[in-house]
Steps between C-alpha positions, in 0.01 A plus 500: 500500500605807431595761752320810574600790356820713735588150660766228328525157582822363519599255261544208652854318524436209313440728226862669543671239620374361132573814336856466602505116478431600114756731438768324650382207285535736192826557597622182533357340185532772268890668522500729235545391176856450333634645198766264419158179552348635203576414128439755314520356134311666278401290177354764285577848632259702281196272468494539929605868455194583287252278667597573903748777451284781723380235733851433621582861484140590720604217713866548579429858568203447776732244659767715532332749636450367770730678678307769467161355642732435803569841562139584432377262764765634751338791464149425465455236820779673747363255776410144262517186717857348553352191289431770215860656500664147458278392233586823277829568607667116571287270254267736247813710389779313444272233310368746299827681393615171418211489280588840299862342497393179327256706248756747404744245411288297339363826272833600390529206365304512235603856388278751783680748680420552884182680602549831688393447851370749751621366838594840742175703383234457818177719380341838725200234485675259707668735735157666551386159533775371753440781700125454546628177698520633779117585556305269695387205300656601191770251532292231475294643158885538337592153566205368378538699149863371517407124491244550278768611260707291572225200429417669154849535422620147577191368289569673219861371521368123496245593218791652321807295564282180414367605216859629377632138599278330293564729209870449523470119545273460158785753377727207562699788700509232782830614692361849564177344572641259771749643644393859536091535466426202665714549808404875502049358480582275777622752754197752449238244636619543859519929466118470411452251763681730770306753381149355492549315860627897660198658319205244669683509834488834505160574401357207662700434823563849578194626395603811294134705588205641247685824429823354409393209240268847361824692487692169333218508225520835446882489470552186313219630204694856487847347459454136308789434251600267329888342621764769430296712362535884602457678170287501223845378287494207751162451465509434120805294567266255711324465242732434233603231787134367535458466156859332403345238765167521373328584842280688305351225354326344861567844660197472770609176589861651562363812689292252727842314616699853561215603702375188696654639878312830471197367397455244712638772766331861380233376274371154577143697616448626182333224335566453117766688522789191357790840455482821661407736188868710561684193410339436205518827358877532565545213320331562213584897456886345495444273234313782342788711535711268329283397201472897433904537498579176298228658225659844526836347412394293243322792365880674497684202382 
């Protein structure tokens, strides 16, 4: 039951004693990945150039910027749970980086030169953000947002990494395929799982009240978007990425699995409602975006 509005429950200790059971688990089982593991023969260079060249670029820059989102959630949750700061800082980071690491190299491989990455750059919106913290209850409404991201994001990198995995496999571009995508798809499971199990405990164990799931909502609908995406450049670029891995062709099957935990968290009263309607639209105005600037450059070619 949930608790009454001013008053918190606190989350009971199986809950973070499982929490940190998790991570450590994470830790353990999933070092970071290792350059020198991965073969990165390339059979045909330009066929996987043309057909995945701006999903590996899109992909080996949001990994890589993760350095970045580390800063930003320094700054954003000044007081996150210990359990919190050794997931992101000891386990989420260093695998990710890895992840960038492995992408790049395998990218330059067949002929694309490294992405541009944005890691020192923390935005007024998350300082303003970060600093709201501090006020009674808010705490609770930014980590909330922040798992919900974080389930979105790690989704999407399933949908995306599996779908690029089978691509390269009917490719026949099998060393890329098994020895970088497929170890980078099987560490993201356990991010979305970290993130999904911190989300219910802390809306359903410490009983986050009526104002602050209202504030959530409000939050989550006004700043939805899609994984690395902070410009309407990136924007078109997820969609160049959605289409190379033809997401758009079962997209509100895809937009139901990025946006099970808040559903079943914000939304599950709103009968009928399979994807909240922000989602959706994100989705489709970036694969919008990038039909319009393929046809524009045709149109110039």
């Amino acid at each position: 039951m949930r608790a009454k509005p001013g008053r918190r429950t606190p989350v009971g200790r199986d809950s973070r004693d499982s929490l940190r059971r998790f991570v450590e688990m994470l830790a353990e089982k999933h070092p970071p990945l290792s350059l020198d593991a991965a073969d990165l023969t390339i059979k045909d260079p330009e066929q996987v150039r043309r057909r995945f060249g701006r999903v590996f670029g899109y992909l080996t820059r949001v990994e890589l910027e993760v350095e970045r989102n580390v800063l930003e959630l320094r700054v954003l949750m000044p007081e996150s749970t210990e359990t919190d700061r050794i997931f992101y800082e000891q386990v989420w980071w260093p695998q990710e980086l890895q992840h960038g690491v492995l992408l790049d190299a395998a990218q330059q491989g067949f002929g694309m030169m490294p992405v541009p990455i944005d890691v020192a750059r923390v935005s007024a919106r998350i300082r303003v953000t970060g600093a709201l913290s501090h006020l009674p209850g808010m705490l609770g409404v930014i980590r909330l947002l922040y798992y919900l991201t974080g389930a979105a994001t790690e989704r999407s990198a399933v949908i995306a990494y599996s779908r690029l995995l089978d691509g390269l496999r009917a490719m026949g571009e099998h060393a890329i395929a098994e020895t970088v995508i497929a170890p980078i798809r099987r560490q993201e499971p356990g991010h979305f799982a970290y993130y999904r199990g911190s989300a219910e405990a802390l809306v359903k164990e410490e009983g986050l009240s009526d104002w602050q799931l209202q504030l959530a909502r409000i939050l989550r609908r006004r700043s939805f978007a899609p994984v690395g995406v902070t410009s309407r450049r990136q924007r078109a670029d997820f969609g160049d990425v959605a289409r190379a891995l033809h997401l758009d062709r079962d997209l509100p099957a895809v937009a139901r699995q990025i946006s099970l935990v808040e559903h079943e968290l914000l939304w599950a009263q709103q009968l009928g409602l399979k994807v909240p309607r922000y989602i959706m639209a994100a989705l489709d105005e970036a694969i919008a975006l990038s039909t319009a600037r393929s046809a524009a450059q045709s149109v110039r070619n």
